[in-house]
N, C-alpha and C positions, 0 to 999 in steps of 0.2 A: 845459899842452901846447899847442904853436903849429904849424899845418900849412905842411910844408917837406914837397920831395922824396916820394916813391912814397905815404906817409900824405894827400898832398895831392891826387894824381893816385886815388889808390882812392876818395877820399871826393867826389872832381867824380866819378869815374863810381859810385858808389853800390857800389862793390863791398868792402864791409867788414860785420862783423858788426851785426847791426839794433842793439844796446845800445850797440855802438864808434860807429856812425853818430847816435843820438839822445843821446849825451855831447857830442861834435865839435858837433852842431847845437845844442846848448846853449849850449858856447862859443864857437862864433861869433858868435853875437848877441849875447854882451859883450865879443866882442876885435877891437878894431879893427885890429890887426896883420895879424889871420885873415880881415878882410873885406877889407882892402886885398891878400894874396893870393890871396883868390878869386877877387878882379876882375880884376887885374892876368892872372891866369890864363885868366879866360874874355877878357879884348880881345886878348890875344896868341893865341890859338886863330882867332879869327875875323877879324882884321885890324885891328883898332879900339882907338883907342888917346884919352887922354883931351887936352885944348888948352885952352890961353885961360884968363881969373882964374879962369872957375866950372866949369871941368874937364867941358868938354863933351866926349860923345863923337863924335868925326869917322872914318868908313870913310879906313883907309889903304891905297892902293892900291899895288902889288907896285910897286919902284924901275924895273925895263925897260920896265915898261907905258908909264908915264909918259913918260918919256926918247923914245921909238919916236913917240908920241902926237905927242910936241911938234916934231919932228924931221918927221914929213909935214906937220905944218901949217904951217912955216916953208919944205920945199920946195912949200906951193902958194900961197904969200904972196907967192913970189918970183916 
């Protein structure tokens, strides 16, 4: 059993039965499939996403913020 879809989303929020939750917590910690959509699931939650050879984690910041940021500080460069 591999967590995808709504079984994935009840088991980050804990909201399954305690025996369905310490079976999943068992297999997780031998399926790397399961640990890569864990992850994948909590950096996409929080904005953080992984970079570079050793897959570091870097805070990504919203595309507009950015963009708006960079656009004032070239109108005061000029």
């Amino acid at each position: 059993m591999h967590l995808y879809g709504d079984i994935l989303e009840k088991y980050v929020s804990r909201d399954l039965p305690a025996q369905m939750l310490g079976s999943i917590d068992a297999h997780v910690s031998n399926c790397l499939s399961c640990t890569h959509a864990l992850a994948a699931h909590a950096t996409a939650d929080t904005n953080w996403e992984r970079r570079g050879w050793l897959g570091r984690l870097v805070r990504v910041d919203a595309p507009g913020l950015t963009d708006t940021g960079d656009t004032e500080l070239r109108a005061r460069a000029a």
